[in-house]
N, C-alpha and C positions, 0 to 999 in steps of 0.2 A: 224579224217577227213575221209569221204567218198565225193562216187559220186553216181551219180543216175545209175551206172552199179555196183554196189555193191549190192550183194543178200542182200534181205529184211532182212534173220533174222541175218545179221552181223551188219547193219545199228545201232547204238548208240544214237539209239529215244526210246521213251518212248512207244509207240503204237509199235514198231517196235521189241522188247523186251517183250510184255505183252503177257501173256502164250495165245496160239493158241486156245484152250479149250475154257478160259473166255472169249477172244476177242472175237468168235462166239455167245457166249449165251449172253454178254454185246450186241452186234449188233441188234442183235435177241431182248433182253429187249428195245433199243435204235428206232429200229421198231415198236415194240409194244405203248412205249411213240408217236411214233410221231400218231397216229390213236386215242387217246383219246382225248376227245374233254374237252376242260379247256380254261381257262379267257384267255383274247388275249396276257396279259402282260408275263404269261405264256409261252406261244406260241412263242412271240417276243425272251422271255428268252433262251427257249428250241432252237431256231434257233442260237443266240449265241453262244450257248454251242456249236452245230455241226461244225458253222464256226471257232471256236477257236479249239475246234477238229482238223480240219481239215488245219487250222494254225502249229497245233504244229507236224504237221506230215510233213511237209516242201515238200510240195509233188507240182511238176512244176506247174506253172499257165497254161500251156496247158491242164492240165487236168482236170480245171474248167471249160472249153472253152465250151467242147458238153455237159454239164450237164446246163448250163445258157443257151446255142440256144432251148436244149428239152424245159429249161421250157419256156421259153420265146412262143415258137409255142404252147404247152399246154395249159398256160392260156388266149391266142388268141382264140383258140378253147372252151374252157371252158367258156371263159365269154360271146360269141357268141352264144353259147348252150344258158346260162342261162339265158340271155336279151331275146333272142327270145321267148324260152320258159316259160319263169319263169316272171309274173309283181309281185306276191304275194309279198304284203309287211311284211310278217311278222305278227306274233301274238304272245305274250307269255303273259298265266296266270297266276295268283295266285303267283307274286314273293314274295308275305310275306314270303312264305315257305321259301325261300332261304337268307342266311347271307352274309353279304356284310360286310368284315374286313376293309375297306380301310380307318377306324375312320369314318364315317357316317351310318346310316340306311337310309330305306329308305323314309321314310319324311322327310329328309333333303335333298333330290334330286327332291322331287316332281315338286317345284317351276322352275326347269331347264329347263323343258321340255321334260327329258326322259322317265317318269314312269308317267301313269294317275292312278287315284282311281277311281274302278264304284261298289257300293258298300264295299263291304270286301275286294274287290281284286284289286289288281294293277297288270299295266298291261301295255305294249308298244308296240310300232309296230314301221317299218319302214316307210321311204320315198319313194314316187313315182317322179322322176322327167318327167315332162310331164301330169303328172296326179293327182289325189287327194285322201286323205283316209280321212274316216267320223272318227275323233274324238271322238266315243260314241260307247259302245257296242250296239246291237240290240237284244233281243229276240227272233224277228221275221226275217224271209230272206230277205233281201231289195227286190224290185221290177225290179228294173234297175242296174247295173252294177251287177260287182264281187265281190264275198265276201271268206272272211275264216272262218271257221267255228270251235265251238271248244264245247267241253259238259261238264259242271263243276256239277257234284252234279244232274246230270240225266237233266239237264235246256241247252237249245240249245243256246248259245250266238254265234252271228256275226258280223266281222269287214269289212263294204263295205267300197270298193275301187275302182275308175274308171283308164282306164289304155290307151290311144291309142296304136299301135302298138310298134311306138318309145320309147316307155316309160321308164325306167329304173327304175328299185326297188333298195333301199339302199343295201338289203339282197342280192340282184345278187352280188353286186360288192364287198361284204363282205365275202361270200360265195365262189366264185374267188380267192383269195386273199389265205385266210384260205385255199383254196384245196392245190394252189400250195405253199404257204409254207411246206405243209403236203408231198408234192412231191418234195422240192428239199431236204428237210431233207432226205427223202430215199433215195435219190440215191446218196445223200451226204453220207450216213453212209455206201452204201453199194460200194462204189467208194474207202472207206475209208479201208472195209475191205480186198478188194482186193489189191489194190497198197501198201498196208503192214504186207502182209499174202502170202507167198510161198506158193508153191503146195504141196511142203514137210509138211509145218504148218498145210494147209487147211486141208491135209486128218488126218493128227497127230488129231487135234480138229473132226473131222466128226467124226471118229474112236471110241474117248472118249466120245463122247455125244450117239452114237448111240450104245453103249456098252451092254446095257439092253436088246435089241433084239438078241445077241447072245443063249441066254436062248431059244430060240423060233427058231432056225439054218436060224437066216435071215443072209445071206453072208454082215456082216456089212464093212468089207475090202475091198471088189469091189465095195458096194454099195457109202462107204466115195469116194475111190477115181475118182470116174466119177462121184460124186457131186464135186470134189474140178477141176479139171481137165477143167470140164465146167465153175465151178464160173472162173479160171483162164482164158480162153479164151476169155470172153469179151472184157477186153480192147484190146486184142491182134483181135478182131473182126472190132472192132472202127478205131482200125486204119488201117486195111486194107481197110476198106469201104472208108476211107478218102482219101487212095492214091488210089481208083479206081475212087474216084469221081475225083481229080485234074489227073486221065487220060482221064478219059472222057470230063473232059472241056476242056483239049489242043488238043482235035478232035473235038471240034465246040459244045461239050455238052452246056447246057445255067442250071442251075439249082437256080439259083437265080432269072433269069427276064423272062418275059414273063406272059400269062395267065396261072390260074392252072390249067387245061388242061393240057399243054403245060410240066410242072411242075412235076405234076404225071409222063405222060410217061418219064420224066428225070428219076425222081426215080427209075420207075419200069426197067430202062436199069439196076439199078443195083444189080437185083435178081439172074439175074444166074451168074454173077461174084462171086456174094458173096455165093453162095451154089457151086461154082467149087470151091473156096479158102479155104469152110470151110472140103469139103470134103479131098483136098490135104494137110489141116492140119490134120486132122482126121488119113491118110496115115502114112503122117511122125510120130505121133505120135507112131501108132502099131509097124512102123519097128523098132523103137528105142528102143520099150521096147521089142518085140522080140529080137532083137540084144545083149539086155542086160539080157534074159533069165529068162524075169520076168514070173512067175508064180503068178496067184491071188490066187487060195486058198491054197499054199503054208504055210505055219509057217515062219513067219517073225523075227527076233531080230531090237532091235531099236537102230538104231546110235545114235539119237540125241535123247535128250530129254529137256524140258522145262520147270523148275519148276515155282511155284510160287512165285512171292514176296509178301513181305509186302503191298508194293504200290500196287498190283493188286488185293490185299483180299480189302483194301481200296477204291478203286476205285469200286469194285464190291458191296459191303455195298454201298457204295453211291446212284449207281444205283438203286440200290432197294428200298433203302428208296425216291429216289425219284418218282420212279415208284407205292410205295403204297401212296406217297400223291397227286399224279395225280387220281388215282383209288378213294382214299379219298374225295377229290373235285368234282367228278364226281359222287361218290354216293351219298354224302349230301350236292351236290347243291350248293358249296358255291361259290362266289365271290372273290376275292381279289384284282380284279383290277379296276384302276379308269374308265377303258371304259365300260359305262354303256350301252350305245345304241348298242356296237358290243357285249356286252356279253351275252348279251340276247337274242340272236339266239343258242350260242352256250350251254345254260344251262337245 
């Protein structure tokens, strides 16, 4: 039995026990997945994983709180960005190259309405709501509206599309979607590795990873422990920003209503609170380990140490073989999921 003021690595979790070393380079691999770009079902998959991740680390639901408002304002901003900017509906060529495992090819999807044929090649595009896209490649530039443009075999083909300004492309709101998924997995994995990684752990793992650079006299011991020092300070950052914001709204602060105008200068009240808080952590930090007569380039012995298990050589093969059939998919184009019309942006 534990409580959430029980140091992380005495905690009787699975993540919370899994050697400090692979937990980083897992993270690390765990970042790397979530930036390649694979079928949506995939995607959906791989979000899974992080939530159930992040499930079995029993970790308060406050602390999913500022990670759903970030993305929440992100992809407010994002999809905003891309309407405005962005009517392109899309274009992709030549999908014969590409396999689609899901028991069909792709003449049996013709008929749907995802995939046209113009010539040898098939080919789809998105929707414009508001507006229209020509159905037919062109050789030639259209005259009037907008077009995309693409070069197959030295031969200029084009797909005109008209657009008002209100217009909305399928690929904006698809494109959206896909970002912030790709953004709350990070900050999910990286939420994940701190609220189950001590300071003691974080620099143990920096330490062993950045070990090859001793060969070269880079000071890998101070350089680990003011990376692990800073990763540990965030959330302990978050939530000091959150109790200067509930001081500031019990002096008549507003940061929720009004115009954004209004809004920003709320926020911007809270810059120098938070550069005097980070600084008087900064303080506290040196006098303590002054006090306790730390030397960095010193010769250290290790009190603790954290081997590995069986389940974390396991859990680490995993990773990786899931990581080289993400890299797989992505080199040879393949397919495996039934959404045809979103995966065709991303292939």
């Amino acid at each position: 039995m534990y409580t959430f003021t029980t140091p992380l690595e005495e905690r009787p979790l699975f993540l919370n026990k899994f050697n400090p070393t692979l937990k980083v380079i897992c993270a690390i691999l765990l970042l790397a997945l979530t930036f390649i770009p694979v079928p949506a079902i995939l995607q959906i998959g791989f979000l899974a994983l992080v939530i159930c991740l992040w499930i079995s680390a029993r970790l308060p639901k406050k602390k999913l709180k500022p990670i759903t408002r970030t993305l929440l304002v992100l992809f407010f901003f994002i999809f905003l960005i891309n309407w405005l900017v962005s009517k392109n509906p899309g274009l992709k060529i030549d999908l014969e190259s590409h396999y689609h495992l899901w028991g069909s090819d792709w003449l049996s999807i013709l008929d749907k309405g995802w995939i046209s044929k113009y010539g040898d090649y098939y080919w789809t595009h998105g929707t414009i709501w508001g507006g229209w896209v020509d159905n037919k490649l062109l050789t030639e530039a259209p005259t009037v509206g907008s077009y995309v443009r693409v070069i197959i075999n030295g031969t200029k083909y084009y797909l005109a599309y008209s657009s008002p300004w209100y217009g909305l492309s399928s690929q904006v709101l698809i494109t959206s979607v896909s970002v912030c998924i790709k953004l709350f997995c990070m900050l999910a994995i990286f939420s994940l590795l701190v609220n189950t990684t001590s300071t003691l752990q974080l620099t143990y793992a920096f330490e062993h990873i950045l070990w090859p650079l001793k060969w070269i006299k880079v000071p890998v011991t101070e350089i680990s422990y003011i990376i692990a020092v800073a990763i540990r300070f965030v959330p302990d950052l978050f939530a000091e920003a959150n109790k200067i914001i509930s001081a500031q709204a019990s002096r008549g602060m507003d940061f929720r209503n009004g115009r954004l105008v209004t809004k920003i200068k709320a926020v911007g009240s809270l810059v120098v609170p938070m550069f005097a808080t980070s600084f008087n952590h900064a303080d506290k930090l040196s006098d303590a380990m002054e006090a306790r007569n730390f030397v960095p380039r010193a010769k250290r012995t290790k009190y603790r140490h954290f081997p590995c298990s069986a389940s974390n050589w396991v859990s680490f093969a995993i990773l990786i073989c899931l990581l080289a059939l993400f890299i797989y998919l992505r080199v040879c184009k393949v397919i495996i999921s039934p959404f045809i019309a979103i995966d065709c942006f991303n292939i």
